[in-house]
C-alpha positions in Angstrom: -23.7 -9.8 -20.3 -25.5 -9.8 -17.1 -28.6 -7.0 -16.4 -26.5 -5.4 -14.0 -23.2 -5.0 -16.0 -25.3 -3.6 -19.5 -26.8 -0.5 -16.8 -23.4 0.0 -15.2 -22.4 0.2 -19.1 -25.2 2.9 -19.5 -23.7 4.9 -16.7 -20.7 5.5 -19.2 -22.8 6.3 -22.0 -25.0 8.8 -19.9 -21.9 10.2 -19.0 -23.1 10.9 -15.8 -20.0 12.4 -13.8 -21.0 13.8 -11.1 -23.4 12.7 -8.0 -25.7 15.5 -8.3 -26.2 14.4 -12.2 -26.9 11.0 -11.0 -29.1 11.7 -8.6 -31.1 14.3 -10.8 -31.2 11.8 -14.0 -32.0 8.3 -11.4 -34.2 10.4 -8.9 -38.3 10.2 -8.1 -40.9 12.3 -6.4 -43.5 11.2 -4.0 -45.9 13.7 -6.0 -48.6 12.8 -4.1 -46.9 12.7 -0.8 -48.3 9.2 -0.2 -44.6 8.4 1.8 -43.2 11.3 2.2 -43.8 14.9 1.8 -42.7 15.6 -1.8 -39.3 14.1 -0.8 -36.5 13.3 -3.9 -35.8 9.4 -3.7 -32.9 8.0 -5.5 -33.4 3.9 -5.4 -31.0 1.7 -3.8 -30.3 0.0 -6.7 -29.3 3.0 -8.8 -27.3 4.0 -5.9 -25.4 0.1 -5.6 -24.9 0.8 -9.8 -23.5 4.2 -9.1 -21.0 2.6 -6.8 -20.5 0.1 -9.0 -19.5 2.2 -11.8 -17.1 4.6 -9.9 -15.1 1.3 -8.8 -15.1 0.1 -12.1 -13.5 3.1 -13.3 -11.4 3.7 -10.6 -9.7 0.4 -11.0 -10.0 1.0 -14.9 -7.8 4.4 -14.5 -5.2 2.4 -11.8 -5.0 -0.4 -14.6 -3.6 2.7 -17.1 -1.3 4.3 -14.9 0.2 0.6 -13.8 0.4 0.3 -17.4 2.2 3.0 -18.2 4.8 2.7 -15.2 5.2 -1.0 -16.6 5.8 0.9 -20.3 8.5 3.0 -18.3 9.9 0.3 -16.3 10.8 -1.9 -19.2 11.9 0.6 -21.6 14.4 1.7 -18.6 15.2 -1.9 -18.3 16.0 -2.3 -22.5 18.2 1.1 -22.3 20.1 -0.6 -18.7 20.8 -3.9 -21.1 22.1 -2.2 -24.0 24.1 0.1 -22.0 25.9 -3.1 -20.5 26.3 -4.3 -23.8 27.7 -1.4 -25.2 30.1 -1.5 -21.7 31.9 -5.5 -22.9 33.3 -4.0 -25.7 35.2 -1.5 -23.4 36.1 -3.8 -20.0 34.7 -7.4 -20.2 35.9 -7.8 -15.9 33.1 -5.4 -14.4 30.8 -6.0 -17.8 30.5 -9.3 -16.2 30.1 -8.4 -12.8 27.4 -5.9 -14.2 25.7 -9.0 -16.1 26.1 -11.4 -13.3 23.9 -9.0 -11.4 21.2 -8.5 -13.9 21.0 -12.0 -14.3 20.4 -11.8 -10.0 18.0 -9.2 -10.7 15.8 -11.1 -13.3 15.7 -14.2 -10.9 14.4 -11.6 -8.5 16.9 -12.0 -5.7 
């Protein structure tokens, strides 16, 4: 595991939520005022990991909720099959129509 990927991993461990924590836990004071005058700095680095780690979560949170919706999707999909299946027993002429066009459906047409 690269450098950069084991800090972005501390980030998460921190749990540093918000930007004012981050900037208060990652920040440094020219003390002496030899560059500025007592100025808070936050390095750029700490500020690219910061970015880093919000995207990473972001798409980490997008990955569940695709997830789930896939969950939904196919369980929706398993209850549509089995209702057709339940349907030849009653009229096997529009059972087959209805499978002809799930079987459309699956090729994705």
């Amino acid at each position: 595991m690269s450098e950069g990927i084991k800090e972005i991993a501390q980030f998460d461990n921190n749990l540093i939520k918000s930007l004012e924590d981050f900037m208060e836990s990652y920040k440094m004071v020219d003390v002496d005022q030899v560059y500025s005058n007592g100025t808070e700095f936050v390095p750029i680095f700490r500020v690219k990991q910061w970015l880093e780690y919000n995207n990473i979560t972001n798409l980490q949170n997008q990955l569940q909720q695709k997830g789930k919706e896939i969950e939904r999707l196919n369980k929706r999909w398993n209850e549509l099959k089995t209702y057709i299946n339940d349907m030849w027993l009653d009229d096997k002429g529009s059972v087959r129509r209805l499978q002809e066009f799930i079987k459309l459906l699956e090729k994705g047409e």
